[in-house]
C-alpha positions as semicolon CSV with decimal commas, in nm:
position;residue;x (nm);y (nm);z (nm)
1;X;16,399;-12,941;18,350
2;X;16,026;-12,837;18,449
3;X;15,929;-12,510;18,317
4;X;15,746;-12,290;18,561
5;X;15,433;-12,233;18,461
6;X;15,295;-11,864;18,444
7;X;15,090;-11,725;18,671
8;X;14,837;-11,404;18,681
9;X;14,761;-11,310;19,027
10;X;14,628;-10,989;19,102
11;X;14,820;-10,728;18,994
12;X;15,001;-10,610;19,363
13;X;14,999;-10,213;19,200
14;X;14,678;-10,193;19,080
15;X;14,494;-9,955;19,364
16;X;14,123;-9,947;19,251
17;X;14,060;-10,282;19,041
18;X;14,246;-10,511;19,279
19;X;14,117;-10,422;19,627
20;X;13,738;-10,487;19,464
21;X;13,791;-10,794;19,261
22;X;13,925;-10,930;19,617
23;X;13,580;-10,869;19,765
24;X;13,468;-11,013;19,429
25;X;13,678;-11,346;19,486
26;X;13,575;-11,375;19,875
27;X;13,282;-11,460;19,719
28;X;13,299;-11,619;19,404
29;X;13,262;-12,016;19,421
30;X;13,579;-12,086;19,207
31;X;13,678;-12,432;19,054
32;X;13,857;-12,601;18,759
33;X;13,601;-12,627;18,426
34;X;13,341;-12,373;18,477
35;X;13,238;-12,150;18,223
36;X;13,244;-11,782;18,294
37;X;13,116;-11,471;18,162
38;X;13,326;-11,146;18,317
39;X;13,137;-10,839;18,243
40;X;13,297;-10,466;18,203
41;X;13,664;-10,685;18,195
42;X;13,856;-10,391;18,119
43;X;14,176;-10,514;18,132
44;X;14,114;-10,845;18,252
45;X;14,112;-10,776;18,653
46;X;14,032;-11,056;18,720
47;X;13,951;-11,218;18,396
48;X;14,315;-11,308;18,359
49;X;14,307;-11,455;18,705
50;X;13,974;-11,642;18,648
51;X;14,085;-11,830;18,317
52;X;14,421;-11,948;18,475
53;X;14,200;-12,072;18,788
54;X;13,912;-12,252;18,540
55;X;14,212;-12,402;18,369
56;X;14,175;-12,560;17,996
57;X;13,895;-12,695;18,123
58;X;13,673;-12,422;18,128
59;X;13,637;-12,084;18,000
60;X;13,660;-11,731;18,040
61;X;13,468;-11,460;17,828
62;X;13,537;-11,110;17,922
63;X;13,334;-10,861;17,744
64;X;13,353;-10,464;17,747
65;X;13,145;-10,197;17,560
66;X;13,505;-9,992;17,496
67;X;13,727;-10,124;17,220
68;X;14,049;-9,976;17,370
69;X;13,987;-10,178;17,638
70;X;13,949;-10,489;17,498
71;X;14,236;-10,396;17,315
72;X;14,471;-10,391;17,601
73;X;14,335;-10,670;17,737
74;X;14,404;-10,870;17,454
75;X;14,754;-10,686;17,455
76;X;14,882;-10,776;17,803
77;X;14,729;-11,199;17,729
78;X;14,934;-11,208;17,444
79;X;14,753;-11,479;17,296
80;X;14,786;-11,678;17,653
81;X;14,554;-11,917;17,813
82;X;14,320;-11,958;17,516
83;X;14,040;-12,060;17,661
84;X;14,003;-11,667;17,776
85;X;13,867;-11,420;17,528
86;X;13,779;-11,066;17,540
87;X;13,521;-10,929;17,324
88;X;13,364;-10,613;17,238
89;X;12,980;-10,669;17,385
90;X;12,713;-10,431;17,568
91;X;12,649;-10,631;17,874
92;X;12,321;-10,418;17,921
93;X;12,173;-10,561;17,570
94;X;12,403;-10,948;17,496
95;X;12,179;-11,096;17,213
96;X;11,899;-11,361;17,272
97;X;12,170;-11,613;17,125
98;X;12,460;-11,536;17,367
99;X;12,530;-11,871;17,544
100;X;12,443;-11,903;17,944
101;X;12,756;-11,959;18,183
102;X;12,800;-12,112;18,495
103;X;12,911;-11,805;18,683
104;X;12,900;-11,414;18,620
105;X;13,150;-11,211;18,729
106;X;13,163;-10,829;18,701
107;X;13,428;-10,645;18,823
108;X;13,353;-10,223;18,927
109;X;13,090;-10,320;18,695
110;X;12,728;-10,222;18,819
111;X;12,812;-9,822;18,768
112;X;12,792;-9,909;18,410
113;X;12,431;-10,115;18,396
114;X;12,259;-9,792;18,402
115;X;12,038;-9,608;18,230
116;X;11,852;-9,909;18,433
117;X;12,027;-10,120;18,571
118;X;11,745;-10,364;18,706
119;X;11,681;-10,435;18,332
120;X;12,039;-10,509;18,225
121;X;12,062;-10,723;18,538
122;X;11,764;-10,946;18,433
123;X;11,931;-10,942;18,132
124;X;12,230;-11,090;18,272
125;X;12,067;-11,372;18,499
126;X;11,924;-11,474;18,168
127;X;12,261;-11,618;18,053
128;X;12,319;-11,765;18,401
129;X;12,263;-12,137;18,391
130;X;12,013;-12,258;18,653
131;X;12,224;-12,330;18,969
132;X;12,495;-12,095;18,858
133;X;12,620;-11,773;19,058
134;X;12,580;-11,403;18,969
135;X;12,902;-11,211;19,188
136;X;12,967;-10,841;19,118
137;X;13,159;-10,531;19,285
138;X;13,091;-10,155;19,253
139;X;13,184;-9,817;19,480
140;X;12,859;-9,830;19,650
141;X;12,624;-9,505;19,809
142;X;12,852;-9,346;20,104
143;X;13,183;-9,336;19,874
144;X;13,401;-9,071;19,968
145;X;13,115;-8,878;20,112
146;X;13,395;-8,622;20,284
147;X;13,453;-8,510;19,934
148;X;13,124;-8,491;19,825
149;X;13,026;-8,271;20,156
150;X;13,312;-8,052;20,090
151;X;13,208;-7,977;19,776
152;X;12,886;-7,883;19,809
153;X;12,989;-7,680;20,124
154;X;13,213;-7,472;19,847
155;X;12,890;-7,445;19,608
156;X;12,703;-7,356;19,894
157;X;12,967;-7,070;20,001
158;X;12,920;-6,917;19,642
159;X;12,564;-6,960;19,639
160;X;12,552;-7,213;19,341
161;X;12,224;-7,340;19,355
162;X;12,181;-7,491;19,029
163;X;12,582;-7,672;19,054
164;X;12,423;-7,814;19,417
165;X;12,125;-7,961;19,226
166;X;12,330;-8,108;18,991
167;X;12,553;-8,258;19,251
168;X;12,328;-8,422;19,449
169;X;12,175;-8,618;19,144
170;X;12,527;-8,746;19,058
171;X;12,583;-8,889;19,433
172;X;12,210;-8,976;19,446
173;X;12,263;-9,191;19,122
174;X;12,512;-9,401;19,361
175;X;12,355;-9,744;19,405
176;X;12,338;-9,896;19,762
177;X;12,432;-10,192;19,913
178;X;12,039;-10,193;19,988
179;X;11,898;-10,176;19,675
180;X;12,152;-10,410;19,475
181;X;12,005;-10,664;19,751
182;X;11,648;-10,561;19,621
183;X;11,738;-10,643;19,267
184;X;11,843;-10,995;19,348
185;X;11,523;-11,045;19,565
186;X;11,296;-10,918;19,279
187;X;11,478;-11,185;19,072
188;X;11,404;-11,442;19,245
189;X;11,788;-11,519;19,377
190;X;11,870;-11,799;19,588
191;X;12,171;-11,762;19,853
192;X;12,192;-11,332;19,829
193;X;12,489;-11,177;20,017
194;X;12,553;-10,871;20,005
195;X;12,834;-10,670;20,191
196;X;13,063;-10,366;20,211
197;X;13,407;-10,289;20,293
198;X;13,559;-9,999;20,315
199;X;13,883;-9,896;20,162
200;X;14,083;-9,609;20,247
201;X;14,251;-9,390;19,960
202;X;14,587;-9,160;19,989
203;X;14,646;-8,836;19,828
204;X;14,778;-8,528;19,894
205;X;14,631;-8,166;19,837
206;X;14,612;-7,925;19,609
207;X;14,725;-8,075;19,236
208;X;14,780;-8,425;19,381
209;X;14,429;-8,452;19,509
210;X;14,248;-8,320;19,175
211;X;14,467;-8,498;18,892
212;X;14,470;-8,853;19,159
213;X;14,391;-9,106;18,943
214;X;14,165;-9,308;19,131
215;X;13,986;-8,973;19,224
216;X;13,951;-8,798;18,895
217;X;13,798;-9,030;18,657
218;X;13,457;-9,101;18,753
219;X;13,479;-8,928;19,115
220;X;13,601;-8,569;19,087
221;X;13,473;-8,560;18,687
222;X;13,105;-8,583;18,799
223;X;13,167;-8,254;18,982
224;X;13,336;-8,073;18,761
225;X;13,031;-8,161;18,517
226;X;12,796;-7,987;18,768
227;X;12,911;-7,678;18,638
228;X;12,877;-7,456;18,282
229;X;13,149;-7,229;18,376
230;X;13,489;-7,394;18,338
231;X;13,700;-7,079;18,545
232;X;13,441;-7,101;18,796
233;X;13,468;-7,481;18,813
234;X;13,874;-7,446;18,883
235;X;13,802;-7,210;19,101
236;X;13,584;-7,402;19,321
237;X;13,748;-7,754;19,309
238;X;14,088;-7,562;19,391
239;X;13,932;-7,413;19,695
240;X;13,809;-7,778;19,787
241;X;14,157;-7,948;19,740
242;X;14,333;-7,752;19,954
243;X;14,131;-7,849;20,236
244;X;14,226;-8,200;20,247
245;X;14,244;-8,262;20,613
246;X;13,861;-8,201;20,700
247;X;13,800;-8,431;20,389
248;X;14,009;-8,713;20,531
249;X;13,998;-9,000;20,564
250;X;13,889;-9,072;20,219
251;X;13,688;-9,395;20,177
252;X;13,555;-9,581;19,938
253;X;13,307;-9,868;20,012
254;X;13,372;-10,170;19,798
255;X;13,065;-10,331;19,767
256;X;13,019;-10,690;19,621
257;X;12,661;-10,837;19,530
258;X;12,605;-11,200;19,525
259;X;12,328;-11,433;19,456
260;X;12,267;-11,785;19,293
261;X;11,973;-11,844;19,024
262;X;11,723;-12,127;19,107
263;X;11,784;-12,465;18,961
264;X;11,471;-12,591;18,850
Protein backbone atom coordinates (compact mmCIF):
# COMPACT_ATOMS: atom_id res chain seq x y z
CA UNK A 1 0.00 0.00 0.00
CA UNK A 2 1.19 3.63 -1.15
CA UNK A 3 1.72 5.92 1.67
CA UNK A 4 0.34 9.38 1.16
CA UNK A 5 2.77 11.65 1.07
CA UNK A 6 2.57 14.86 3.36
CA UNK A 7 1.70 17.93 2.29
CA UNK A 8 2.14 21.75 3.66
CA UNK A 9 -0.24 23.99 2.01
CA UNK A 10 -0.99 27.17 3.43
CA UNK A 11 -2.18 27.04 6.63
CA UNK A 12 -6.34 27.67 5.92
CA UNK A 13 -6.37 29.61 9.76
CA UNK A 14 -3.62 31.64 9.48
CA UNK A 15 -5.35 35.34 8.87
CA UNK A 16 -2.32 37.69 8.30
CA UNK A 17 0.65 35.40 6.90
CA UNK A 18 -1.49 33.43 4.49
CA UNK A 19 -3.55 36.03 2.61
CA UNK A 20 0.13 37.83 1.78
CA UNK A 21 2.26 34.89 0.95
CA UNK A 22 -0.74 34.25 -1.68
CA UNK A 23 0.06 37.58 -3.33
CA UNK A 24 3.65 36.41 -2.77
CA UNK A 25 3.01 33.04 -4.78
CA UNK A 26 0.85 34.86 -7.67
CA UNK A 27 4.03 35.93 -8.38
CA UNK A 28 6.74 33.81 -7.60
CA UNK A 29 8.08 31.69 -10.69
CA UNK A 30 7.97 28.29 -8.81
CA UNK A 31 9.58 24.94 -10.06
CA UNK A 32 11.21 21.66 -8.89
CA UNK A 33 15.28 22.27 -8.00
CA UNK A 34 15.67 25.86 -7.38
CA UNK A 35 17.45 27.15 -4.62
CA UNK A 36 15.75 29.60 -2.37
CA UNK A 37 16.51 32.00 0.22
CA UNK A 38 13.09 33.00 2.39
CA UNK A 39 13.82 36.01 4.39
CA UNK A 40 11.98 37.02 7.88
CA UNK A 41 10.52 33.02 7.64
CA UNK A 42 9.00 33.21 10.89
CA UNK A 43 7.37 30.19 11.05
CA UNK A 44 7.89 28.99 7.72
CA UNK A 45 4.74 30.72 5.82
CA UNK A 46 5.61 29.79 3.12
CA UNK A 47 8.99 28.32 3.59
CA UNK A 48 7.35 25.04 4.44
CA UNK A 49 5.31 25.31 1.29
CA UNK A 50 8.32 26.36 -0.89
CA UNK A 51 10.67 23.34 0.11
CA UNK A 52 7.87 20.71 -0.51
CA UNK A 53 7.28 22.55 -4.04
CA UNK A 54 11.39 22.71 -4.88
CA UNK A 55 11.32 19.08 -3.89
CA UNK A 56 14.77 17.16 -2.95
CA UNK A 57 15.95 18.75 -5.66
CA UNK A 58 16.40 22.04 -4.50
CA UNK A 59 16.50 23.96 -1.42
CA UNK A 60 14.96 26.10 0.98
CA UNK A 61 16.82 28.46 3.53
CA UNK A 62 14.62 30.42 5.73
CA UNK A 63 16.37 32.84 7.88
CA UNK A 64 14.99 35.15 10.80
CA UNK A 65 16.78 37.69 13.12
CA UNK A 66 14.44 36.16 16.24
CA UNK A 67 15.56 32.86 17.71
CA UNK A 68 12.05 31.94 19.02
CA UNK A 69 11.09 32.01 15.75
CA UNK A 70 13.31 29.92 14.20
CA UNK A 71 12.65 27.84 16.97
CA UNK A 72 9.11 27.11 16.12
CA UNK A 73 9.81 26.80 12.82
CA UNK A 74 12.10 24.16 13.30
CA UNK A 75 9.40 22.78 15.86
CA UNK A 76 6.36 22.44 13.58
CA UNK A 77 9.16 20.69 10.42
CA UNK A 78 10.05 18.24 12.78
CA UNK A 79 13.07 17.39 11.06
CA UNK A 80 10.87 17.09 7.62
CA UNK A 81 11.84 17.80 4.12
CA UNK A 82 15.56 18.27 4.77
CA UNK A 83 16.49 20.12 2.19
CA UNK A 84 14.63 23.17 4.21
CA UNK A 85 16.50 24.87 7.00
CA UNK A 86 15.84 27.72 9.18
CA UNK A 87 18.54 29.71 10.55
CA UNK A 88 19.13 32.50 12.80
CA UNK A 89 20.53 35.40 10.17
CA UNK A 90 20.05 39.37 9.86
CA UNK A 91 18.81 39.59 6.37
CA UNK A 92 19.77 43.41 6.48
CA UNK A 93 23.69 42.46 7.01
CA UNK A 94 24.06 38.19 5.46
CA UNK A 95 27.95 37.96 5.28
CA UNK A 96 30.03 38.53 2.04
CA UNK A 97 30.27 34.55 2.04
CA UNK A 98 26.51 33.73 2.18
CA UNK A 99 25.84 31.75 -1.05
CA UNK A 100 23.51 33.47 -3.97
CA UNK A 101 20.05 31.65 -4.69
CA UNK A 102 17.97 31.41 -7.51
CA UNK A 103 14.95 33.11 -6.01
CA UNK A 104 14.27 35.40 -2.85
CA UNK A 105 11.33 35.21 -1.15
CA UNK A 106 10.26 37.37 1.82
CA UNK A 107 7.19 37.00 3.35
CA UNK A 108 5.56 40.47 5.53
CA UNK A 109 9.15 41.01 5.28
CA UNK A 110 10.11 44.61 3.98
CA UNK A 111 8.72 46.31 7.47
CA UNK A 112 11.75 44.75 8.90
CA UNK A 113 14.67 46.03 6.22
CA UNK A 114 14.64 49.27 7.92
CA UNK A 115 16.67 51.44 9.51
CA UNK A 116 17.23 51.58 5.46
CA UNK A 117 15.83 49.47 3.73
CA UNK A 118 17.29 50.43 0.18
CA UNK A 119 20.65 49.23 1.66
CA UNK A 120 19.51 45.86 3.02
CA UNK A 121 17.75 45.40 -0.31
CA UNK A 122 21.01 45.82 -2.34
CA UNK A 123 22.20 43.67 0.06
CA UNK A 124 19.84 41.08 -0.79
CA UNK A 125 20.03 41.24 -4.75
CA UNK A 126 23.65 40.57 -4.02
CA UNK A 127 22.91 36.89 -3.20
CA UNK A 128 20.47 36.69 -6.12
CA UNK A 129 22.04 34.77 -8.96
CA UNK A 130 22.00 36.67 -12.26
CA UNK A 131 18.63 35.74 -13.92
CA UNK A 132 17.08 34.88 -10.61
CA UNK A 133 13.86 36.62 -9.03
CA UNK A 134 13.59 38.89 -5.97
CA UNK A 135 9.44 38.47 -4.75
CA UNK A 136 8.41 40.06 -1.44
CA UNK A 137 5.06 41.14 0.49
CA UNK A 138 4.52 43.83 3.16
CA UNK A 139 1.24 45.98 4.58
CA UNK A 140 1.98 48.79 2.33
CA UNK A 141 1.20 52.99 2.92
CA UNK A 142 -2.83 53.29 3.11
CA UNK A 143 -3.16 50.23 5.71
CA UNK A 144 -5.99 50.60 7.83
CA UNK A 145 -5.94 54.31 7.37
CA UNK A 146 -9.68 54.43 9.18
CA UNK A 147 -7.81 53.57 12.28
CA UNK A 148 -5.09 55.70 11.90
CA UNK A 149 -7.62 58.83 11.18
CA UNK A 150 -9.55 57.91 14.16
CA UNK A 151 -6.84 58.10 16.21
CA UNK A 152 -5.44 61.10 15.56
CA UNK A 153 -9.01 62.63 15.52
CA UNK A 154 -8.98 61.41 19.45
CA UNK A 155 -5.36 63.12 19.94
CA UNK A 156 -6.62 65.93 18.23
CA UNK A 157 -9.89 66.15 20.59
CA UNK A 158 -7.44 66.26 23.66
CA UNK A 159 -5.14 68.54 22.12
CA UNK A 160 -2.09 66.10 22.02
CA UNK A 161 0.18 67.72 19.86
CA UNK A 162 3.30 66.04 20.56
CA UNK A 163 1.28 62.13 20.51
CA UNK A 164 0.01 63.57 16.77
CA UNK A 165 3.67 64.19 15.79
CA UNK A 166 4.62 61.04 16.85
CA UNK A 167 1.83 59.36 15.00
CA UNK A 168 2.24 60.61 11.85
CA UNK A 169 6.02 59.51 11.71
CA UNK A 170 4.94 55.92 12.53
CA UNK A 171 2.29 55.86 9.46
CA UNK A 172 4.71 58.05 7.44
CA UNK A 173 7.45 55.29 8.01
CA UNK A 174 4.85 52.98 5.94
CA UNK A 175 6.55 52.14 2.64
CA UNK A 176 4.50 52.48 -0.64
CA UNK A 177 3.74 50.48 -3.35
CA UNK A 178 5.56 53.54 -5.18
CA UNK A 179 8.65 53.63 -3.69
CA UNK A 180 9.34 49.72 -3.30
CA UNK A 181 8.98 50.11 -7.29
CA UNK A 182 11.76 52.88 -7.03
CA UNK A 183 14.08 50.58 -5.20
CA UNK A 184 13.95 47.93 -7.86
CA UNK A 185 14.44 50.62 -10.63
CA UNK A 186 17.51 52.11 -8.82
CA UNK A 187 18.78 48.48 -8.88
CA UNK A 188 18.75 47.99 -12.02
CA UNK A 189 15.71 45.19 -12.02
CA UNK A 190 14.54 43.56 -15.00
CA UNK A 191 10.67 42.49 -15.26
CA UNK A 192 9.38 44.91 -11.93
CA UNK A 193 5.72 44.34 -10.88
CA UNK A 194 4.47 45.73 -8.38
CA UNK A 195 0.78 45.55 -7.04
CA UNK A 196 -1.69 45.84 -4.16
CA UNK A 197 -4.61 44.12 -2.88
CA UNK A 198 -6.59 44.88 -0.39
CA UNK A 199 -7.73 42.69 2.41
CA UNK A 200 -10.46 43.30 4.68
CA UNK A 201 -10.04 42.51 8.56
CA UNK A 202 -13.00 41.61 11.23
CA UNK A 203 -13.18 42.66 14.74
CA UNK A 204 -15.42 43.82 17.04
CA UNK A 205 -15.25 46.92 19.48
CA UNK A 206 -14.21 47.80 22.51
CA UNK A 207 -11.68 44.85 24.04
CA UNK A 208 -11.99 42.78 20.84
CA UNK A 209 -10.73 45.54 18.65
CA UNK A 210 -7.60 46.57 20.96
CA UNK A 211 -6.28 42.98 22.13
CA UNK A 212 -7.15 41.65 17.98
CA UNK A 213 -4.30 39.95 17.15
CA UNK A 214 -3.68 40.94 13.78
CA UNK A 215 -4.34 44.59 15.02
CA UNK A 216 -2.26 44.85 18.13
CA UNK A 217 1.14 43.75 17.32
CA UNK A 218 2.70 46.07 15.04
CA UNK A 219 -0.64 48.16 14.22
CA UNK A 220 -2.28 49.40 17.40
CA UNK A 221 1.40 49.08 19.40
CA UNK A 222 2.86 51.94 17.27
CA UNK A 223 0.11 54.11 18.79
CA UNK A 224 0.15 53.29 22.01
CA UNK A 225 4.06 54.14 21.75
CA UNK A 226 3.08 57.73 20.68
CA UNK A 227 2.38 58.38 24.10
CA UNK A 228 4.50 58.84 27.70
CA UNK A 229 1.47 58.58 29.74
CA UNK A 230 0.22 55.00 29.97
CA UNK A 231 -3.56 56.10 31.75
CA UNK A 232 -3.78 58.64 29.19
CA UNK A 233 -2.87 56.16 26.44
CA UNK A 234 -5.94 53.69 27.69
CA UNK A 235 -7.85 56.37 27.86
CA UNK A 236 -7.56 57.46 24.39
CA UNK A 237 -7.35 54.08 22.50
CA UNK A 238 -10.59 53.09 24.59
CA UNK A 239 -12.36 56.11 23.31
CA UNK A 240 -11.16 55.05 19.69
CA UNK A 241 -12.38 51.35 19.96
CA UNK A 242 -15.62 51.99 20.73
CA UNK A 243 -16.18 53.75 17.64
CA UNK A 244 -15.73 50.94 15.37
CA UNK A 245 -18.33 51.62 12.81
CA UNK A 246 -16.86 55.03 11.38
CA UNK A 247 -13.49 53.04 11.35
CA UNK A 248 -14.91 50.27 9.21
CA UNK A 249 -14.18 48.68 6.90
CA UNK A 250 -10.77 47.90 8.05
CA UNK A 251 -8.24 47.22 5.26
CA UNK A 252 -5.10 46.26 4.86
CA UNK A 253 -3.26 46.51 1.48
CA UNK A 254 -1.13 43.49 0.79
CA UNK A 255 1.45 44.60 -1.26
CA UNK A 256 3.93 42.25 -3.15
CA UNK A 257 7.21 43.62 -4.93
CA UNK A 258 8.71 41.77 -7.72
CA UNK A 259 11.62 42.09 -9.97
CA UNK A 260 14.28 39.84 -11.76
CA UNK A 261 18.21 40.72 -11.62
CA UNK A 262 20.00 41.03 -15.04
CA UNK A 263 21.76 38.04 -16.39
CA UNK A 264 24.85 39.15 -17.74
Amino acid sequence: MKVQAKTWPLPAQDDWSTPFAEVLLEHLDLRPGLSILDIASGHGIPALYLAEQVGPTGSVTGIDASRSQVASARAIQRGELPWLRFECVDMRALPATYPRFQRITGNLSVMFLRPNRFEAMRGLVEHLEPGGQLVLTFPSLGTFDSIWQRIDQEMSRYGLTIERERLAAHVAERPSADEARGWLERLKMERIAVVERPLEVASGPGPRFLQHPLLRGGFLEDAYECFDDVRLAEEVMTRVSLDLERMRPLIAQRCALSGWKKSG
